[in-house]
C-alpha positions as CSV (number, residue, x, y, z in Angstrom):
1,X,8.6,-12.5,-8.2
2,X,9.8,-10.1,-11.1
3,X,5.7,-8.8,-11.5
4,X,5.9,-7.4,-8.1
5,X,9.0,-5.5,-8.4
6,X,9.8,-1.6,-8.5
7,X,10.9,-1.4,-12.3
8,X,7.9,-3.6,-13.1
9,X,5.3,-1.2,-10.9
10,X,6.8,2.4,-11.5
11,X,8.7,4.8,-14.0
12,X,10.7,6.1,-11.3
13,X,11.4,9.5,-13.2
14,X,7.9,10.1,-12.5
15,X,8.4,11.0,-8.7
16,X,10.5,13.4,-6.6
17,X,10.9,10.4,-4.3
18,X,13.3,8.0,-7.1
19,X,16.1,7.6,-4.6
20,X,14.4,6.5,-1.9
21,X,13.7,3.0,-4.2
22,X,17.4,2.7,-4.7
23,X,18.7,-1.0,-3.5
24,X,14.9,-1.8,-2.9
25,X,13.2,-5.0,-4.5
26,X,9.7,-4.6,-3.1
27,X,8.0,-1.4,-3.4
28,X,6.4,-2.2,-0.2
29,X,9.6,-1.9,1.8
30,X,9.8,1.5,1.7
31,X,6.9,2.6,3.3
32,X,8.6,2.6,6.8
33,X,10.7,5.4,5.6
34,X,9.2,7.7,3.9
35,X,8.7,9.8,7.3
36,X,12.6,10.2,7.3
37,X,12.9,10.5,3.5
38,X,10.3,13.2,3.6
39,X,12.4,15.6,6.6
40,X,16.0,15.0,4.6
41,X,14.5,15.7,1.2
42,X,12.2,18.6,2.4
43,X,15.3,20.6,3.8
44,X,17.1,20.3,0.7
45,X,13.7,21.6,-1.6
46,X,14.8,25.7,-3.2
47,X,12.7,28.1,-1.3
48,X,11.5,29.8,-4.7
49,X,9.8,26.5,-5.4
50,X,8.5,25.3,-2.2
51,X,7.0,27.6,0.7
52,X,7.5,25.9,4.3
53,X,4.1,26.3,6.3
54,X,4.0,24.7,9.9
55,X,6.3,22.1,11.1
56,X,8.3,19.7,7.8
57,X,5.7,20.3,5.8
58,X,6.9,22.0,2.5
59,X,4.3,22.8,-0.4
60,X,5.4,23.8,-4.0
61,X,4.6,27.7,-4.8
62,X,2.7,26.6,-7.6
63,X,0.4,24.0,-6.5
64,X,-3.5,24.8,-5.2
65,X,-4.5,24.1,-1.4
66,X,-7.9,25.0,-0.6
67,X,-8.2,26.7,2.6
68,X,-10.5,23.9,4.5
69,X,-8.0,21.5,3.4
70,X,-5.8,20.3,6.6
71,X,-2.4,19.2,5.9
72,X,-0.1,17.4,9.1
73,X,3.9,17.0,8.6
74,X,6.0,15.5,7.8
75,X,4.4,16.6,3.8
76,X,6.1,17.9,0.6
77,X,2.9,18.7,-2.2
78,X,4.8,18.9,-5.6
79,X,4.5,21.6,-8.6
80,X,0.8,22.1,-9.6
81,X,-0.5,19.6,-7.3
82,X,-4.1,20.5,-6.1
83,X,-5.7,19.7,-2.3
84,X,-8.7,20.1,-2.5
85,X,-11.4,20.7,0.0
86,X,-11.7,19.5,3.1
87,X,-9.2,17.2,2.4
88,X,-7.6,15.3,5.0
89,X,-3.7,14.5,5.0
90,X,-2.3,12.9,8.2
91,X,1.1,13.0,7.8
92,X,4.1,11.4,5.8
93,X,2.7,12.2,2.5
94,X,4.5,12.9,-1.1
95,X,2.1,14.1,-3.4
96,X,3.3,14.2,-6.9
97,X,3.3,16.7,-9.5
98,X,-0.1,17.4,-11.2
99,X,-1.7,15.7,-8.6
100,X,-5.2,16.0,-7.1
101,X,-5.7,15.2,-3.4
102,X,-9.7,15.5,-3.3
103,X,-12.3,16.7,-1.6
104,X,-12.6,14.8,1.6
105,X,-9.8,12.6,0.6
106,X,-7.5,11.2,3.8
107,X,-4.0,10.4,3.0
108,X,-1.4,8.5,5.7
109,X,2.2,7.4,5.0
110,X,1.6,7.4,1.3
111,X,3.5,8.3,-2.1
112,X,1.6,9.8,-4.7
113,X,3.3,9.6,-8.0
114,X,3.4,12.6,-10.3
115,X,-0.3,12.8,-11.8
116,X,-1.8,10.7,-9.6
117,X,-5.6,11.2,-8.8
118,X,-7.3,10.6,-5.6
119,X,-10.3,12.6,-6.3
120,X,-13.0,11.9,-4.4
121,X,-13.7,10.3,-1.0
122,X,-11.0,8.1,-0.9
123,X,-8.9,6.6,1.9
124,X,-5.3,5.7,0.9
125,X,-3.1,4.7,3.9
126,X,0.5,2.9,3.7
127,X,0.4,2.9,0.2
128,X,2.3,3.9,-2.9
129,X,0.2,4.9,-6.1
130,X,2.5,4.9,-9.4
131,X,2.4,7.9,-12.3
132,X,-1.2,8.8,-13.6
133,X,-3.2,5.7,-11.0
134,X,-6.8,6.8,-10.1
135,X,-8.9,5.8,-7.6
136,X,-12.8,6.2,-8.2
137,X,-15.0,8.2,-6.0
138,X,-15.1,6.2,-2.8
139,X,-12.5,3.9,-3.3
140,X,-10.1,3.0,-0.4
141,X,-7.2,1.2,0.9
142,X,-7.6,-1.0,3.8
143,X,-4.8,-1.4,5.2
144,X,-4.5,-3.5,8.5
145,X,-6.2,-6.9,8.4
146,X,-9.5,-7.7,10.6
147,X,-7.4,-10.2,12.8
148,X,-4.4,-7.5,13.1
149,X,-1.6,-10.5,11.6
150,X,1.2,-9.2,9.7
151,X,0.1,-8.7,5.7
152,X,1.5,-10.9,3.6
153,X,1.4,-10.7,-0.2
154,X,0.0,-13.6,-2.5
155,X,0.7,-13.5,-6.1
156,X,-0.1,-17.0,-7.6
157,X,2.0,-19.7,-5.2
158,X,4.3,-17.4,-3.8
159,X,3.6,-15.9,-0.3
160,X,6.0,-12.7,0.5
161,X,6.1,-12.1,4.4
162,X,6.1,-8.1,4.8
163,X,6.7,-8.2,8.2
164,X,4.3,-5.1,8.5
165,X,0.8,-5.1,10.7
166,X,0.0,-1.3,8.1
167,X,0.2,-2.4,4.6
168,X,-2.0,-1.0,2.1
169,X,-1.8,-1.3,-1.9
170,X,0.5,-0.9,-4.6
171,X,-0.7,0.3,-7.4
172,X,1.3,0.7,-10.6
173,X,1.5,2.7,-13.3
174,X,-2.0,4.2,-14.5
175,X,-4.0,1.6,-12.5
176,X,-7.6,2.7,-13.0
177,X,-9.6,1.7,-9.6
178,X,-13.6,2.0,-10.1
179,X,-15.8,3.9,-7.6
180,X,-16.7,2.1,-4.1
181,X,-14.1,-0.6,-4.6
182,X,-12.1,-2.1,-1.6
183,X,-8.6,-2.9,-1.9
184,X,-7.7,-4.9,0.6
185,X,-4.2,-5.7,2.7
186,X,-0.8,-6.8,0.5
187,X,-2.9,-5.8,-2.8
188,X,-0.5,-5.6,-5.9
189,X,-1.9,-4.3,-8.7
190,X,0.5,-4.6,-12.1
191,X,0.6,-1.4,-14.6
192,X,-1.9,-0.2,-16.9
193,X,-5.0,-2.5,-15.0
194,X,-8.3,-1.8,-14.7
195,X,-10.6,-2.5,-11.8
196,X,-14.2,-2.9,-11.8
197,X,-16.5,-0.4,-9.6
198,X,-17.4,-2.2,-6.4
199,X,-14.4,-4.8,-6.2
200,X,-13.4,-5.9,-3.1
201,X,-9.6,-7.0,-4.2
202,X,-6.9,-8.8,-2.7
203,X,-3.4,-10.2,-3.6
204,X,-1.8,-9.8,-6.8
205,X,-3.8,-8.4,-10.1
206,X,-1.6,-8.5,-13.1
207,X,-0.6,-6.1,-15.6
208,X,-2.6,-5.0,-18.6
209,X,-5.5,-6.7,-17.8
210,X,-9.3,-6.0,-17.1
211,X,-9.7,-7.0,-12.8
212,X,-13.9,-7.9,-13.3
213,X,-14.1,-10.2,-9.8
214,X,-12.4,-12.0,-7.4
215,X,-11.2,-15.2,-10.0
216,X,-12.1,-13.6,-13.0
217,X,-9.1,-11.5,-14.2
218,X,-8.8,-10.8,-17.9
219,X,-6.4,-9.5,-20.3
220,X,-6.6,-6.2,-22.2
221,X,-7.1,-6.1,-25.7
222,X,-4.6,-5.0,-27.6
223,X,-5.6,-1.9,-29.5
C-alpha cells in the first residue's frame, strides 16, 4: 500500500540516517538494523562535530545533554539536539537535529528525525518518528502486543505481516500526537495528522487528517 511507504512517511533529507531506507518499502523494516547502522555510521562521524563518550555512543559538540540524563550505546545525538533531564535512552537511538529528548523521556531502538519532539514523559520504543512529529506530554508507544503474536499492520483491507514480536509506531512527517494518548502495535500514522489527547490508536491513520476516535477519522481543512 503506497500510504504506508517511506517516500509517502518521510522527507529523507531530513535525517542523518537516509541511506539506511535505501531498497526499503516499509519503514518498519528497518528497525532491526539500526543497531548496526548506528556502529558503521558513528565511526565515520568528524571528531570536530561529534565527541565519543563511553562505548558507540557519539554525541554532536553542539547539542545539550543534561547531566542526570543517561544515555546507553549504540547512540549518535545530532547537531543542537537537546537531552534533557533525567532522560532515559536505552540504546540504538538516532536523534535528529534540533531535537528534544525530554525530561523523563525513554527511548529504545528508535529514529528521531531532525526536529522531532519527545518532550515530556514519553515512551517511544521500536519506532521511527519523521521530521518535526511530537508527541504530547505522556504519550507512548506500545510496542509488543498483550498476547506477545507477531504485529501486523492493518490499513483498510490489507493486512502486512512484519514478522516482528517489537513493533512500535510510525509516525510521519509532523504528526502531532496529544498528551496521554496510546499508540498501540503496527500504528501508521500518514504526514501532517493530528491526534486527539487521550487516543488509544491502532492501525493505519491517514494523512492530513484530524485522528478524533477510534472510527472517526477526519480530513483537514484546507487553509
Amino acid at each position: 500500500m503506497k500510504a504506508l511507504t517511506v517516500q509517502e512517511l518521510y522527507t529523507l533529507e531530513e535525517t542523518i540516517a537516509a541511506t539506511l531506507f535505501d531498497g526499503v518499502t516499509y519503514p518498519w523494516e528497518v528497525l532491526p538494523r539500526i543497531s548496526a547502522f548506528i556502529l558503521e555510521l558513528g565511526a565515520t562521524l568528524s571528531p570536530e562535530e561529534y565527541e565519543r563518550r563511553g562505548e558507540n555512543i557519539w554525541i554532536a559538540r553542539s547539542a545539550k545533554v543534561a547531566p542526570t540524563a543517561f544515555i546507553n550505546g549504540p547512540a549518535i545525538i545530532g547537531k543542537d539536539a537537546e537531552v534533557r533531564h533525567c532522560a532515559f535512552i536505552r540504546g540504538n537511538a538516532i536523534v535528529g537535529e534540533g531535537a528534544v529528548v525530554g525530561n523523563s523521556t525513554e527511548l529504545k531502538n528508535v529514529i528521531l528525525f531532525n526536529k522531532v519532539q519527545v518532550p515530556h514523559y514519553n515512551y517511544v520504543g521500536d519506532s521511527i518518528l519523521g521530521y518535526k512529529a511530537h508527541m504530547g506530554a505522556g504519550s507512548i508507544t506500545s510496542n509488543v502486543k498483550s498476547d506477545k503474536k507477531l504485529v501486523v499492520v492493518k490499513a483498510l483491507d490489507e493486512r502486512i505481516e512484519t514478522g516482528m514480536k517489537k513493533f512500535g509506531a510510525m509516525l510521519g512527517d509532523e504528526v502531532e500526537v496529544g498528551c496521554g494518548s496510546v499508540l498501540n502495535p503496527g500504528t501508521v500514522i500518514g504526514a501532517h495528522t493530528n491526534i486527539y489527547p487521550l487516543s488509544s490508536v491502532r492501525g493505519f491513520v491517514p494523512g492530513g487528517s484530524i485522528y478524533k476516535k477510534q472510527g472517526e477519522i477526519v480530513e483537514k481543512a484546507e487553509d
